[in-house]
C-alpha positions as CSV (number, residue, x, y, z in Angstrom):
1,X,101.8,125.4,135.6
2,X,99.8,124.9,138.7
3,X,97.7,121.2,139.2
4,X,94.9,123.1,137.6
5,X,94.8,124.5,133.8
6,X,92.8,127.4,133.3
7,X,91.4,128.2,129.5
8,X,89.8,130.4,127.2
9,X,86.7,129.1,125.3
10,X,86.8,131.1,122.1
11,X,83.4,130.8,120.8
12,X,80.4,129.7,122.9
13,X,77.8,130.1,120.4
14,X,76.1,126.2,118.6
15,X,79.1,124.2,119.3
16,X,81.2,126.0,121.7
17,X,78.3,126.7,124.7
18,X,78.9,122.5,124.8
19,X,82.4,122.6,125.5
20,X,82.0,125.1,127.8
21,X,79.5,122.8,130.3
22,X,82.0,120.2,129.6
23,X,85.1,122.3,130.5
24,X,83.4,124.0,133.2
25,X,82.5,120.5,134.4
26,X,86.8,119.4,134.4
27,X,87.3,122.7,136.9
28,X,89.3,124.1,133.5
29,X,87.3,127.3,132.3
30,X,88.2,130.5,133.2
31,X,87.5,133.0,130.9
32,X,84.7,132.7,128.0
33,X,85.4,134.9,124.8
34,X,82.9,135.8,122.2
35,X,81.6,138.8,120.4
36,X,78.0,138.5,121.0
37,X,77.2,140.4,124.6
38,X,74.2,138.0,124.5
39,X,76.0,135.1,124.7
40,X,77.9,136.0,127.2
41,X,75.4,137.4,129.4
42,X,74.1,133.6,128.9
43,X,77.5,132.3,129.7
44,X,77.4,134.9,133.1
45,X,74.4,133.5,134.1
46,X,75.0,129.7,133.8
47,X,78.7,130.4,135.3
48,X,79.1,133.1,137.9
49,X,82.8,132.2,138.9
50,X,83.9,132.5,135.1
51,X,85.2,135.7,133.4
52,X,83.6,137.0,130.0
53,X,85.8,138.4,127.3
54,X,84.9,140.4,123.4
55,X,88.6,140.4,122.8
56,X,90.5,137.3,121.3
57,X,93.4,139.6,122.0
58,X,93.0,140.6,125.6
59,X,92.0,137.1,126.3
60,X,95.3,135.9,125.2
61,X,97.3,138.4,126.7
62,X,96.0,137.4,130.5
63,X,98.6,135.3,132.2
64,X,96.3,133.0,133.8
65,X,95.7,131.1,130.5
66,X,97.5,128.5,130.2
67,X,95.0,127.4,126.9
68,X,92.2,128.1,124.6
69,X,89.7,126.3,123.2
70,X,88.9,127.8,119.7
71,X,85.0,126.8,118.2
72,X,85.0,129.1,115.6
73,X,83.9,129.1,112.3
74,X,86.3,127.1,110.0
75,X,87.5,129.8,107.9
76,X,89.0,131.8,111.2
77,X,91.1,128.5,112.5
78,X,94.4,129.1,111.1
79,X,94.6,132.6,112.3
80,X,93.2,132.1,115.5
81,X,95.4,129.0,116.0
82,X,98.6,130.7,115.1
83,X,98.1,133.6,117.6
84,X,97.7,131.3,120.0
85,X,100.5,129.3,119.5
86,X,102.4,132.5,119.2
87,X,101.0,133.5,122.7
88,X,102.3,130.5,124.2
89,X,99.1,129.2,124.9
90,X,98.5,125.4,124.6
91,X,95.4,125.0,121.7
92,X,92.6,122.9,121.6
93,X,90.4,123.5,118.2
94,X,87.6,122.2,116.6
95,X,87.4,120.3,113.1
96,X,88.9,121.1,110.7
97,X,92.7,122.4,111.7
98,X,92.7,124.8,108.7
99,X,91.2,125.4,105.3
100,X,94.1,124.1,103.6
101,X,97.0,121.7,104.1
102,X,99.7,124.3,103.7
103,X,98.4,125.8,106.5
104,X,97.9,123.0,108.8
105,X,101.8,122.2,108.5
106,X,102.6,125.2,109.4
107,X,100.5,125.2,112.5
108,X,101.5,121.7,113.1
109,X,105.7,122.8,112.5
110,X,105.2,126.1,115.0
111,X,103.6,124.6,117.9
112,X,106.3,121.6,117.7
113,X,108.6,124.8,117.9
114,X,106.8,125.8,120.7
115,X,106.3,123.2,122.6
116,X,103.1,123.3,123.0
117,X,100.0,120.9,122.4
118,X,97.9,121.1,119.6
119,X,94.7,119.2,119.5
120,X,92.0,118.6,117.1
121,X,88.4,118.5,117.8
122,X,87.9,115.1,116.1
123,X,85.2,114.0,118.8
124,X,84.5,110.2,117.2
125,X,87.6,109.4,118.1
126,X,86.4,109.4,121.7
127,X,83.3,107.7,121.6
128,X,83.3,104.0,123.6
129,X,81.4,102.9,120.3
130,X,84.7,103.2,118.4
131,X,86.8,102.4,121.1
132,X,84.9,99.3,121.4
133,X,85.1,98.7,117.4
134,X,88.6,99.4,117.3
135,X,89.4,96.5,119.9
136,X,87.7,94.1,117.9
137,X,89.7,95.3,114.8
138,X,93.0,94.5,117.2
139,X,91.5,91.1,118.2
140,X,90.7,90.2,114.4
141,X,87.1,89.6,115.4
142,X,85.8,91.1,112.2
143,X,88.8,88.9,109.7
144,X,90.3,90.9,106.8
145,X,88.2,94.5,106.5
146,X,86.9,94.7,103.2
147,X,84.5,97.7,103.1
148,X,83.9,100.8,105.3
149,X,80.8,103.7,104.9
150,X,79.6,106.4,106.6
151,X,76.6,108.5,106.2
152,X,76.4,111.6,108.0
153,X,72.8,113.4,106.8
154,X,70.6,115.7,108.7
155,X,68.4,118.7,107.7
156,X,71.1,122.4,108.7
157,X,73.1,123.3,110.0
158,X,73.3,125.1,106.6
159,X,76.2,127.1,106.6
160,X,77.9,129.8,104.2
161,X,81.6,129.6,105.8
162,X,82.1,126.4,104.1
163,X,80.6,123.5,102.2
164,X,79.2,120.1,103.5
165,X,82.6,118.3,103.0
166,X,84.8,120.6,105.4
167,X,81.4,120.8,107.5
168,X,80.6,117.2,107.8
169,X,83.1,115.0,107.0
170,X,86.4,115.5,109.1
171,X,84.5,113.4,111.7
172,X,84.5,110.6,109.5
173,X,87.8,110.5,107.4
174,X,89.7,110.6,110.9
175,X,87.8,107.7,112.7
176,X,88.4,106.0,108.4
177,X,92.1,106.8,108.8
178,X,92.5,105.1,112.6
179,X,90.8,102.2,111.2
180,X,92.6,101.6,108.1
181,X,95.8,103.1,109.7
182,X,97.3,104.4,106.4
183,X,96.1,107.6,103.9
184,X,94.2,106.8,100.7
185,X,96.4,105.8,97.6
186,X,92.5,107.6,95.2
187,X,90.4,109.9,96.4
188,X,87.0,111.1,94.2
189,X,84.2,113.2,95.3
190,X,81.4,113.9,93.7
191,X,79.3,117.2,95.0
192,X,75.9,118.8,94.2
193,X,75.4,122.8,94.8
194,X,71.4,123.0,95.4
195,X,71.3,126.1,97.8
196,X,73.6,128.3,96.8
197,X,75.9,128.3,93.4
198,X,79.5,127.5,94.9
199,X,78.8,126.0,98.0
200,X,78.4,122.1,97.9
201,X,75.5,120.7,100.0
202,X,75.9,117.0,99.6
203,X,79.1,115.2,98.6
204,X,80.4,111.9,98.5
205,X,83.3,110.5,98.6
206,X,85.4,107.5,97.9
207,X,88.5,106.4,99.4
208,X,91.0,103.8,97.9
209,X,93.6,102.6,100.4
210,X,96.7,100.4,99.4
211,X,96.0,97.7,101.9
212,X,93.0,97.0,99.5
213,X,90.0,98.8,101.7
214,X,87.7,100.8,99.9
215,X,85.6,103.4,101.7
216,X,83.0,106.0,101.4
217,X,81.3,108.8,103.2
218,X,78.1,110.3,101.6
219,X,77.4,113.5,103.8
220,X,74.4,116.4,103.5
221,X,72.4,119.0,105.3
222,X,69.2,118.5,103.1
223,X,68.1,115.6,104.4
224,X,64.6,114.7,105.6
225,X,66.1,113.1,109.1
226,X,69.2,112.7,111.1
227,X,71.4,109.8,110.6
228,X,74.6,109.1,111.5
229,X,75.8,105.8,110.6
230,X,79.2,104.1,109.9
231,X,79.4,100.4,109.0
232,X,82.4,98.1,108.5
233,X,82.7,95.2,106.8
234,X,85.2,92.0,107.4
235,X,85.0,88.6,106.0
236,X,84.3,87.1,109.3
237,X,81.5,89.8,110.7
238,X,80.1,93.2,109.8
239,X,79.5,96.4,112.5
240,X,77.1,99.2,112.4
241,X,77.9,101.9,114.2
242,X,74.4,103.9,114.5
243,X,74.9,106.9,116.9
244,X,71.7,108.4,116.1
245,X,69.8,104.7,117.9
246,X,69.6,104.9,122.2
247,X,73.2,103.5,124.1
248,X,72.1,99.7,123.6
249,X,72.2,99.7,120.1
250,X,74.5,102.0,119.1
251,X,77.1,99.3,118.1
252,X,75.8,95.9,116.7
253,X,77.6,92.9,115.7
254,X,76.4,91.0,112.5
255,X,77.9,87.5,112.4
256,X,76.8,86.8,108.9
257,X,78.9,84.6,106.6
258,X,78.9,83.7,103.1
259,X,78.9,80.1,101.9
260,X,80.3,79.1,99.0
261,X,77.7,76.4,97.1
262,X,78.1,75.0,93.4
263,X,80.8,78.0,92.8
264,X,78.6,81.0,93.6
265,X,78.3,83.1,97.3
266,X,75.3,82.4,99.3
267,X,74.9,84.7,102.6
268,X,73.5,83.0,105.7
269,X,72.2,86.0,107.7
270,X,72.3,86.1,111.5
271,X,70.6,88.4,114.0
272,X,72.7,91.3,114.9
273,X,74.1,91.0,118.2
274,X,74.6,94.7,120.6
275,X,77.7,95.6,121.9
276,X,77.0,96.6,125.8
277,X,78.7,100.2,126.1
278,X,77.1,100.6,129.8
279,X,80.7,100.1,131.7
280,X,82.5,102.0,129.3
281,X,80.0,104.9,128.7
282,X,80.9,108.5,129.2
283,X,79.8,111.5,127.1
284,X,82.4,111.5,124.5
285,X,82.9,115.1,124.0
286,X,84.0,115.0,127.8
287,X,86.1,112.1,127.5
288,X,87.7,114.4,124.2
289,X,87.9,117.2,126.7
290,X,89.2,115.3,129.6
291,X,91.9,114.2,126.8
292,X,92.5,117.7,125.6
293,X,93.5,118.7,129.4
294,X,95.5,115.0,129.7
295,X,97.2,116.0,126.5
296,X,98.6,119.5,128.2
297,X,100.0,116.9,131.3
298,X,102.4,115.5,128.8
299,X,100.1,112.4,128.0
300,X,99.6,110.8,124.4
301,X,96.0,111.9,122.6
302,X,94.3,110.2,119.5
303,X,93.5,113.5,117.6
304,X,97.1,115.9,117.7
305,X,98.1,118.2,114.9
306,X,99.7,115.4,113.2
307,X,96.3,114.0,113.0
308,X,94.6,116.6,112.1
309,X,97.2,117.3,108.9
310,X,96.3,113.8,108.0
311,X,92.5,114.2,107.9
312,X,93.3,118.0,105.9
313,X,95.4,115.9,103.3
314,X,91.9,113.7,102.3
315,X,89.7,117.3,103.0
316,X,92.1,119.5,100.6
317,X,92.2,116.1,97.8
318,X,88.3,115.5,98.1
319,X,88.5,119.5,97.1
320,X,90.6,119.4,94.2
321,X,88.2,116.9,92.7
322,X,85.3,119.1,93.1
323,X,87.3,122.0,91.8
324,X,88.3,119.9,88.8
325,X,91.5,119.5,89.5
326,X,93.5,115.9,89.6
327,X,93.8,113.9,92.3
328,X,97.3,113.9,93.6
329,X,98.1,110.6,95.5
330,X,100.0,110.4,98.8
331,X,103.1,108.6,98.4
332,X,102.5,105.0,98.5
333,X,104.5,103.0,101.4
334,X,107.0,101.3,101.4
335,X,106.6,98.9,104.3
336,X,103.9,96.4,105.0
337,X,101.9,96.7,107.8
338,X,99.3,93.8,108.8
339,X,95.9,95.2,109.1
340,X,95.1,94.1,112.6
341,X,98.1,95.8,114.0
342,X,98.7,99.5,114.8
343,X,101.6,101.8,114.4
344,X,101.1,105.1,116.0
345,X,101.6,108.6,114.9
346,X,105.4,110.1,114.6
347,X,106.9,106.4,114.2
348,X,109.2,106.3,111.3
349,X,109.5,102.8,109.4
350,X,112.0,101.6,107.4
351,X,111.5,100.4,103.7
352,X,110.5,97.2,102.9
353,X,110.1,96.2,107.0
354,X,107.0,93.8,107.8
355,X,104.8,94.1,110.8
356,X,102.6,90.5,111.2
357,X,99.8,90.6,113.0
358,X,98.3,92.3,116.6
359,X,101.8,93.9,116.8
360,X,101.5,97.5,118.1
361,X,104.2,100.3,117.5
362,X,104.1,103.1,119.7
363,X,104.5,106.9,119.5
364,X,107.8,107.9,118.7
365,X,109.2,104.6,117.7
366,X,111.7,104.3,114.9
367,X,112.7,101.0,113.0
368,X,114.9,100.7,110.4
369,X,114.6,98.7,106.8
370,X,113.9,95.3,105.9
371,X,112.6,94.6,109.5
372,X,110.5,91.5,110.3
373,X,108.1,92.3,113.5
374,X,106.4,89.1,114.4
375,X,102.6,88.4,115.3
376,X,101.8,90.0,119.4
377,X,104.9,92.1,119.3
378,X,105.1,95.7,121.3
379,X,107.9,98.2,120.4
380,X,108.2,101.7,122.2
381,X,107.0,104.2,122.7
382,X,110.4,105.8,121.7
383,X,111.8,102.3,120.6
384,X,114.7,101.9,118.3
385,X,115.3,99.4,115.7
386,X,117.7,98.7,113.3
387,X,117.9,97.3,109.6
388,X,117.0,93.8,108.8
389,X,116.1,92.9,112.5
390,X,113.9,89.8,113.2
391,X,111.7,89.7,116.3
392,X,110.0,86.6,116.4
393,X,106.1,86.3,118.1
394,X,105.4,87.2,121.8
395,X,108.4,89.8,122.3
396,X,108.2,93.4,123.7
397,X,110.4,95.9,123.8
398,X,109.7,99.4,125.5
399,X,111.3,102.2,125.7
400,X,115.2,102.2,126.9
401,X,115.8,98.7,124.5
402,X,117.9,99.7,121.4
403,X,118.3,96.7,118.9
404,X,121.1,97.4,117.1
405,X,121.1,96.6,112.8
406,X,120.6,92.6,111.9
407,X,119.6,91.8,115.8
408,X,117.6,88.5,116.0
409,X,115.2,88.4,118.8
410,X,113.5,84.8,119.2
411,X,110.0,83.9,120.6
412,X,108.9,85.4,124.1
413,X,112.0,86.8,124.8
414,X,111.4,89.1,127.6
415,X,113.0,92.9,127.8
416,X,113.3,94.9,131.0
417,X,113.4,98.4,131.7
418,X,113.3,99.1,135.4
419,X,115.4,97.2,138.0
420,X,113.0,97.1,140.9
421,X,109.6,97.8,139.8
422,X,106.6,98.2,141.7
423,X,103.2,98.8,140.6
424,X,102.3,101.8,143.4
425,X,105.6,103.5,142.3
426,X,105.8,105.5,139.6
427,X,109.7,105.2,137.9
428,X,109.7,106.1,134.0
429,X,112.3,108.6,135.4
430,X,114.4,105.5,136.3
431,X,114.2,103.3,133.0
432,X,118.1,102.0,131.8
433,X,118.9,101.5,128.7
434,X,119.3,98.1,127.4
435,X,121.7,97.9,124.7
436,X,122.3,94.9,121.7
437,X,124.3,95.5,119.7
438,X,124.7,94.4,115.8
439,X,124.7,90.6,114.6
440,X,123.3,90.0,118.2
441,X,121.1,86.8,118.7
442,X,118.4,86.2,121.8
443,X,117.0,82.9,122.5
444,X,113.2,81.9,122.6
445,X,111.8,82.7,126.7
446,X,115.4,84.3,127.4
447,X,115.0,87.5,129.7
448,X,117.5,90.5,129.7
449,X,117.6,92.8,133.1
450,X,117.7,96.1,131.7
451,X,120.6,98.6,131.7
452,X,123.4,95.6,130.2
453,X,124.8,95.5,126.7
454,X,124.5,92.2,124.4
455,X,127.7,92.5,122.5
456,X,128.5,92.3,119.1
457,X,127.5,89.1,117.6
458,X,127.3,87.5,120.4
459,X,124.2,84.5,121.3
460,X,122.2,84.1,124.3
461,X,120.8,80.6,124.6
462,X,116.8,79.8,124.8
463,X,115.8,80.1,128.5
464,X,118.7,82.1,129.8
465,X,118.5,84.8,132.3
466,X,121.0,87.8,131.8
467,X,122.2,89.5,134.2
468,X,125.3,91.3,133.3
469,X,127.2,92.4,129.9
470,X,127.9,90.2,127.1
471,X,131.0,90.5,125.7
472,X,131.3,90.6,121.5
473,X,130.8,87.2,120.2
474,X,130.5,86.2,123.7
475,X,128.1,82.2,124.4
476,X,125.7,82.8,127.4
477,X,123.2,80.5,129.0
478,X,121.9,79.3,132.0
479,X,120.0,81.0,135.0
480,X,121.9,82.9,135.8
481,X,123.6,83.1,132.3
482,X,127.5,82.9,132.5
483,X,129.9,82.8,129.1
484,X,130.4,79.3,128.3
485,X,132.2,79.7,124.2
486,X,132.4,82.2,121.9
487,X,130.1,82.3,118.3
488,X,131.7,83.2,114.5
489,X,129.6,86.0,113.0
490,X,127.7,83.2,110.7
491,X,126.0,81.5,113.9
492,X,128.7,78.8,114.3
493,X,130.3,78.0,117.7
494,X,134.1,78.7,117.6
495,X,136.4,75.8,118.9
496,X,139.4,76.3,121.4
497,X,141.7,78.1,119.0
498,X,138.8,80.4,118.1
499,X,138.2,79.3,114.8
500,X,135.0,78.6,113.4
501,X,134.3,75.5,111.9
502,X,131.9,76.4,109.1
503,X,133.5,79.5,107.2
504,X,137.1,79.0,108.5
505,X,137.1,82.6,110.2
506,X,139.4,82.8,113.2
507,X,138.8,85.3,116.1
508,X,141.5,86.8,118.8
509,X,139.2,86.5,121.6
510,X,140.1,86.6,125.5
C-alpha cells in the first residue's frame, strides 16, 4: 500500500456526508457510493477530484481501495461488513457493528483471518472531553467511582430500522465500558413504544458492574430539547460531561465532599470548576477518522472489533430484557483489577492475579495466575508473565521481557529493550529479548540490559547493573554486576560446599 490510503464512503446521506468532509479533509477519499443520484450529484459538486459510485459491488471490486467506510443503516452492517472483509478491504463502520452478537464475532473472527482492520464508529471515545476525564480516572483525581449516567435525549432522528437503544446508546455503553474497564455482571432495561407498536422510543438502562459501579443511560428521540450529558461520580469529586454546552464548559469538575456530622452525611457543595480543552481540541469525528487511517498503519485504536463485540454484548442483553427474556450474565472474573488502572483489549489474565493501582497492561499482554502487579507498573504491549509472579511498585516491563513462573521483581527495577537507543531513531525492529527465568529474584533500583538471561533461581542484588547472563542459582551485584555466591531455591545463600544453610539442600554448582 502506497503512503496514501484511498477509500470508499458507503453512505453519504445524515451521517455519512460528515465523514466524507472529514475524510476528504485526511487526503483519504476516493470514491463516494450511494444509491441516491442526488446525493451524489451533491457529493460531485462539493468534491470534483472524487469518483461517485450506485454500486456497493463495483466499488469494492476497484483496486485502488484499499478501505471503506460503511454509514449505513444498522440493519445492513453485517452484510456490508462481511463483503468487505471478504474483498480484502480494510473496514471502518459506524455504530453498532451488527444487530446481534453472533454476528459481530463472526465479523470480528473473519477479519482477524484476514488481516485486516476493523473499526467501530464509537466517536466518544475520541473526544478531548473523555480523553481528559479518563486521565483524571488514571490519576485517582475523582477517588473510588461510585456512580456513572448518561442521558442522551433529543427530538428525531425518528427512525424505523431500529429502536432508540441500538440508535442511541452504543455511544454511551462504549465510553461506560472504558471507564469501568470490565462488562456488566446485570443488565435491565426498561422501554416505552409511543410511535409505533414494536419499536421502542425511550429506554433506560441499568448497568451493574462487579467492581461495585452502578450505571445508567436513559436515551430518547421525543424529547422537547437536545441534551447530551454523562456524569461520573467518585468519593473525592464528581464530572459532568455536557457536550451539548460551548468548548469551555463542556467538562466541569465538582469538588464537592460529604462530611460526616453526628453519624449522618452532610454535602459541602463547591463551585464547579471547567476543564480547559483549548490545547487539546480537535473535532472529534476527525480525530476518530484520523484514527481509523492510523489504525490501517498498523497502530493501536480505542474502538476495534473487539470493542465493538463488547458494546454488542450489553446492546443484545438490554434487548433480551425488552423482549422478556432473562438476563444472561457475562462470566464474572476471575482476577482483580484496581479501578484506577487499565488493562487493554486482547490481554489475557490469569485467575486470581491482582493488578494495584495506576498500573497499565498493554495490548497483547499475557500474564499468568496468581500474579501480584504492584501500584505504577507497565507491562507490554505483548508482555509475558508467568504464574504467581510479584512485581513490586515503579517497575516496567515492555515488550521483549519474558518473566518466567514465580519471578520476583522488586521496586524500580528497571527493564531494557534496545541496546543503544536514541530518541530521533526509530528501532522496535531491534528490541532483544530479555529472558528470567523461573524462581528468579531482582533487586529494588537493579537495571537489566536487554537481550541476557536471569537464570533459574538465581538473585540479583538491589542496585546492581546487569550486563551479561546469569547463570542458574547464580549471586550477582555490583555495577557492573559480577557472580559473587550462589542462592538455594528458598532464598538462602549457599556456603562453600554448596549447601544451603536453612533447608539442608545441596547443589553441584561450578
Amino acid at each position: 500500500m502506497a503512503d496514501r490510503i484511498n477509500l470508499a464512503l458507503i453512505g453519504a446521506g445524515y451521517w455519512g456526508k460528515n465523514l466524507a468532509r472529514n475524510f476528504y479533509q485526511l487526503n483519504a477519499l476516493k470514491i463516494v457510493c450511494d444509491p441516491s443520484q442526488e446525493v451524489l450529484a451533491s457529493k460531485r459538486q462539493k468534491y470534483p477530484d472524487v469518483e461517485t459510485s450506485v454500486s456497493f459491488s463495483d466499488t469494492l471490486l476497484c483496486p485502488d481501495i484499499d478501505a471503506v467506510v460503511i454509514a449505513t443503516p444498522a440493519v445492513m452492517h453485517y452484510s456490508m461488513v462481511k463483503e468487505s472483509l471478504l474483498a480484502g478491504k480494510h473496514v471502518f463502520v459506524e455504530k453498532p457493528l451488527a444487530m446481534t452478537e453472533k454476528e459481530g464475532a463472526e465479523l470480528v473472527a473473519l477479519a482477524r483471518e484476514k488481516g485486516k482492520t476493523l473499526f467501530v464508529g464509537h466517536i466518544l471515545q475520541y473526544h478531548p472531553a473523555i480523553g481528559a476525564l479518563k486521565d483524571m480516572l488514571r490519576k485517582g483525581e475523582l477517588g473510588k467511582i461510585h456512580y456513572i449516567y448518561s442521558n442522551r435525549l433529543n427530538l428525531g432522528k425518528i427512525r424505523r430500522e431500529e429502536n432508540i437503544l441500538w440508535s442511541f446508546a452504543p455511544h454511551d455503553i462504549s465510553v461506560i465500558l472504558s471507564l469501568v474497564n470490565e462488562e456488566p455482571s446485570s443488565v435491565k432495561v426498561v422501554g416505552s413504544n409511543i410511535l409505533h407498536p414494536h419499536i421502542a422510543d425511550t429506554t433506560l438502562t441499568h448497568l451493574q458492574f462487579p467492581c461495585g459501579v452502578a450505571a445508567h443511560i436513559f436515551v430518547s428521540w421525543l424529547h422537547p430539547f437536545k441534551e447530551q450529558k454523562l456524569v461520573v461520580v467518585g468519593d473525592r469529586k464528581m464530572v459532568v460531561f455536557d457536550d451539548a454546552a460551548p468548548r469551555e464548559k463542556k467538562l466541569v469538575v465538582y469538588p464537592h465532599n460529604i462530611l460526616w456530622r453526628s453519624g449522618l452525611p452532610v454535602p459541602e457543595k463547591k463551585e464547579g470548576v471547567p476543564v480547559d480543552l483549548s490545547p487539546v481540541w480537535e473535532e472529534p469525528l476527525l480525530v476518530e477518522c484520523r484514527s481509523f487511517l492510523d489504525a490501517i498503519r498498523g497502530k493501536p485504536c480505542l474502538t476495534d472489533g473487539e470493542e465493538g463485540l463488547r458494546v454488542l454484548r450489553v446492546l443484545q442483553r438490554a434487548q433480551s430484557g425488552m423482549d422478556g427474556k432473562a438476563d444472561v450474565p457475562s462470566p464474572s472474573r476471575d482476577y482483580f483489577v484496581h479501578e484506577t488502572s487499565v488493562v487493554d483489549p486482547d490481554c489475557l489474565i490469569g485467575k486470581g492475579t491482582k493488578i494495584w493501582h495506576f498500573s497499565h497492561i498493554l495490548k497483547g499482554t499475557k500474564i499468568g495466575e496468581k500474579a501480584n502487579i504492584g501500584q505504577n507498573v507497565v507491562i507490554g504491549p505483548n508482555g509475558i508473565v508467568g504464574n504467581n509472579v510479584k512485581i513490586q511498585n515503579n517497575v516496567s516491563a515492555y515488550e521483549g521481557v519474558v518473566l518466567e513462573d514465580d519471578v520476583f521483581c522488586g521496586p524500580s527495577c528497571v527493564f531494557t529493550n534496545v541496546v543503544n537507543p536514541r530518541s530521533a531513531i526509530p528501532r522496535k525492529n531491534e528490541y532483544k529479548t530479555t529472558l528470567v527465568r523461573k524462581g528468579a529474584t531482582i533487586g529494588a533500583n537493579a537495571t537489566i540490559l536487554c537481550g541476557i538471561t536471569i537464570g533459574r533461581h538465581a538473585f540479583v542484588g538491589a542496585g546492581a547493573v546487569v550486563t551479561k547472563d546469569v547463570p542458574d542459582h547464580g549471586l550477582v551485584y555490583g555495577n557492573p554486576a559480577t557472580l559473587q555466591g550462589w542462592m538455594c531455591e528458598c532464598g538462602c545463600r549457599l556456603d562453600e560446599n554448596k549447601k544451603c544453610g536453612a533447608c539442608g539442600k545441596t547443589f553441584a554448582l561450578p
